[in-house]
C-alpha positions as CSV (number, residue, x, y, z in Angstrom):
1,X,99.9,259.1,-47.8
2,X,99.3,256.3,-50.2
3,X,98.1,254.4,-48.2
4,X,95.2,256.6,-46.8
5,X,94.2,257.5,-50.2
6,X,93.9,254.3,-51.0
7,X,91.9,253.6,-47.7
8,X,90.0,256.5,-48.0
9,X,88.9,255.6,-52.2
10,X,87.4,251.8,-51.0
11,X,86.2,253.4,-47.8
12,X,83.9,255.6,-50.1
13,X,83.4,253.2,-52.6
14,X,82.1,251.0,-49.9
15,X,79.8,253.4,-48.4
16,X,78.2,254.1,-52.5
17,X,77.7,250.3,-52.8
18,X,75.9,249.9,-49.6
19,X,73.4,252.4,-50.0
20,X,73.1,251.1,-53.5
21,X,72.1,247.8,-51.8
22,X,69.8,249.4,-49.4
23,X,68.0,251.5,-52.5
24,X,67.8,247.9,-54.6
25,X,66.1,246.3,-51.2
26,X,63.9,248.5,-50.5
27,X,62.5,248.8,-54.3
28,X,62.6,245.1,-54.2
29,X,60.8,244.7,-50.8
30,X,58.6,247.7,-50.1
31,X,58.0,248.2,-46.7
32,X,54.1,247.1,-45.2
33,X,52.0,249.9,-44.8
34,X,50.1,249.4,-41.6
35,X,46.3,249.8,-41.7
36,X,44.5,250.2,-38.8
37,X,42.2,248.0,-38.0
38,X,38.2,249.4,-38.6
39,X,36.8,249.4,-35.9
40,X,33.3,247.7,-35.1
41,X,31.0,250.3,-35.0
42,X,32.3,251.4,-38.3
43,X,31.8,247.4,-39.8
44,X,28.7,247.8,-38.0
45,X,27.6,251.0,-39.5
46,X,29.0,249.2,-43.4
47,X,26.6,246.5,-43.0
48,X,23.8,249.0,-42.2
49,X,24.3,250.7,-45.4
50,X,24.9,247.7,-47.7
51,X,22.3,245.6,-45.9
52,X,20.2,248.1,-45.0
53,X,18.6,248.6,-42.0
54,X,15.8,245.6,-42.4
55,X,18.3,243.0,-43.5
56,X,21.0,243.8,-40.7
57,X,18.6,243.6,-37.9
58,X,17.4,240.3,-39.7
59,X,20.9,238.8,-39.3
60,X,21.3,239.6,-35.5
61,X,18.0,238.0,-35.0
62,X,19.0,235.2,-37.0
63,X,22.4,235.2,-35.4
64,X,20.7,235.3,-32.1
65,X,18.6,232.8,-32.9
66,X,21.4,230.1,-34.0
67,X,23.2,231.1,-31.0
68,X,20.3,230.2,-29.0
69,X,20.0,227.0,-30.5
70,X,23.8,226.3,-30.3
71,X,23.6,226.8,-26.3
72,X,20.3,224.2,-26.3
73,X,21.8,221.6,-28.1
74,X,24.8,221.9,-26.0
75,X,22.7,221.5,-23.0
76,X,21.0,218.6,-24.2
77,X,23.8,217.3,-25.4
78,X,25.3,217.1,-21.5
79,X,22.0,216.0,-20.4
80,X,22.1,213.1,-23.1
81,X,25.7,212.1,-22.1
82,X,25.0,212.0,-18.2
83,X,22.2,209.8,-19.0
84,X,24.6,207.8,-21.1
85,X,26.5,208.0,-18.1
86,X,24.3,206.8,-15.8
87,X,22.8,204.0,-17.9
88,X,26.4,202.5,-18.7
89,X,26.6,202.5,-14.9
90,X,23.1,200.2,-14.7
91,X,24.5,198.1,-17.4
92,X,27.8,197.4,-15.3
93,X,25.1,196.4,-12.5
94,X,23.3,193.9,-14.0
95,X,26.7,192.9,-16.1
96,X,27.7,191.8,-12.5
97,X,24.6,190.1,-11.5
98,X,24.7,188.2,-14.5
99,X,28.3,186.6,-13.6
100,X,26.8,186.0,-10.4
101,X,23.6,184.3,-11.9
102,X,26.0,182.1,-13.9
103,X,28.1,181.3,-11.1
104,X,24.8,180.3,-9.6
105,X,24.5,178.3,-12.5
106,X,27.2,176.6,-13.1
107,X,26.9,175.2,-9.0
108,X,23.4,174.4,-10.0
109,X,24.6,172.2,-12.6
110,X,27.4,170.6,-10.8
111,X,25.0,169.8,-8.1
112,X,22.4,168.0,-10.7
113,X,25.0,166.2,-12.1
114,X,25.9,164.9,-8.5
115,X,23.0,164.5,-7.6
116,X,21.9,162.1,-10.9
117,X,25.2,160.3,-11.0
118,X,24.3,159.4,-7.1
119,X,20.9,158.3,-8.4
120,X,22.4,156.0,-10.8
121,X,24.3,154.3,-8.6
122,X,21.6,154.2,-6.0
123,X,19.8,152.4,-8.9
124,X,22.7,150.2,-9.2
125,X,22.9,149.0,-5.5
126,X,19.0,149.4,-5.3
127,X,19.3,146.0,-7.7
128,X,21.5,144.1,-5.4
129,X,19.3,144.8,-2.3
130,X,16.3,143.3,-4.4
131,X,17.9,139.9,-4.8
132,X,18.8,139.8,-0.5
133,X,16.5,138.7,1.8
134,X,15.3,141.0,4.8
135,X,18.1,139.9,7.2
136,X,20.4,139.8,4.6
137,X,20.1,143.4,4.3
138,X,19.9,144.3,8.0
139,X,23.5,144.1,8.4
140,X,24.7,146.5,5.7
141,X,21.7,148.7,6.4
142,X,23.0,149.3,9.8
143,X,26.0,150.7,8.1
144,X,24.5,153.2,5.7
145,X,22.9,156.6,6.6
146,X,19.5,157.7,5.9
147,X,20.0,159.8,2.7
148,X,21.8,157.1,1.1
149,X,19.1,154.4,2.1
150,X,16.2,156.5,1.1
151,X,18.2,156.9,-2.2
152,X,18.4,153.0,-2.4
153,X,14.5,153.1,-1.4
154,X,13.4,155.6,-4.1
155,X,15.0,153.3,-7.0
156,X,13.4,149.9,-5.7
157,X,10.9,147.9,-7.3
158,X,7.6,148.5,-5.5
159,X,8.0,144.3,-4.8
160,X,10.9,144.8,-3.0
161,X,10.4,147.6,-1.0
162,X,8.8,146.3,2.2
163,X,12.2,144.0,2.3
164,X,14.2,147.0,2.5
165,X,11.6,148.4,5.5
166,X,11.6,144.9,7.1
167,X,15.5,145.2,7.5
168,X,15.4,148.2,9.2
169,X,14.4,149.1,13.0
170,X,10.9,149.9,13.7
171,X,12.1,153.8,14.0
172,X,14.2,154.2,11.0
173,X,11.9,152.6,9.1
174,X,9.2,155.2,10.6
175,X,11.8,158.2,9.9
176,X,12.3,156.8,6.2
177,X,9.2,156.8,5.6
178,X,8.1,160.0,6.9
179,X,11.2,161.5,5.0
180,X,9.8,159.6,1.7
181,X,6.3,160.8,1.9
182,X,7.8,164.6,2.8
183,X,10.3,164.0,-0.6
184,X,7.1,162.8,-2.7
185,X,5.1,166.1,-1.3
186,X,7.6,168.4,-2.2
């Protein structure tokens, strides 16, 4: 019998301290008191009476009005970026034809520098042939295509040029000089 006594004292005293506990907490940490939420006709009907009836119907306008801006510059600010748009896309274009106009250059260039280097040498030989005589350089003409020959021809002295046509056939001669007089034209 004790023993339930006992139990039953520190059962109670347990029960006194927790509300104790609960009454502390809840002094402590009042509980929120909800508000509900005013609704908009009542803000609505607020402003009217602080603002007044003028100065509310001012701030829709100007409300309106900024909202009506707002949309605008949105739209013109798509506008602007498809024309971004679009001109980064003619940019890429002639990006492209500009590598291909260097490419074109660069070929160009090659070829000029072929084409001087050839002269140089043409110049080069074009002083040999000056020293042969006409049969001399019958042989080795024989041997050497057109192009080549009118290259030698082009970097002759003007002394030595009717050699050079001497050592050729009647027709080549005629075709190199046709081809010469066509190259000075053009």
């Amino acid at each position: 019998m004790n023993i339930l006594k006992w139990f039953m004292l520190t059962v109670g005293f347990f029960i006194i301290f927790v509300v104790i506990i609960f009454a502390v907490m809840k002094y402590m940490y009042p509980p929120e008191v909800k508000r509900e939420a005013p609704h908009k006709e009542k803000i609505a009907e607020f402003e009217k009476k602080v603002i007044g009836l003028e100065g509310y119907e001012k701030r829709n306008k100007l409300i309106d009005s900024l909202q009506t801006e707002l949309k605008s510059a949105r739209e013109n600010m798509v506008s602007q970026s498809k024309l971004i748009d679009s001109l980064n896309t003619v940019i890429a274009g002639f990006d492209q034809i500009l590598q291909r106009k260097d490419a074109q250059l660069e070929k160009f260039a090659f070829r000029r520098q072929s084409a001087e280097k050839r002269e140089e040498k043409a110049k080069k030989i074009a002083k040999t042939f000056e020293s042969m005589k006409p049969k001399e350089m019958s042989a080795i003409l024989k041997n050497i295509d057109d192009n080549t020959v009118m290259a030698i021809y082009r970097n002759m002295n003007n002394r030595f040029k009717k050699n050079l046509l001497l050592a050729l056939s009647s027709k080549r001669a005629a075709k190199l000089a046709e081809n010469y007089i066509e190259s000075v034209e053009n």
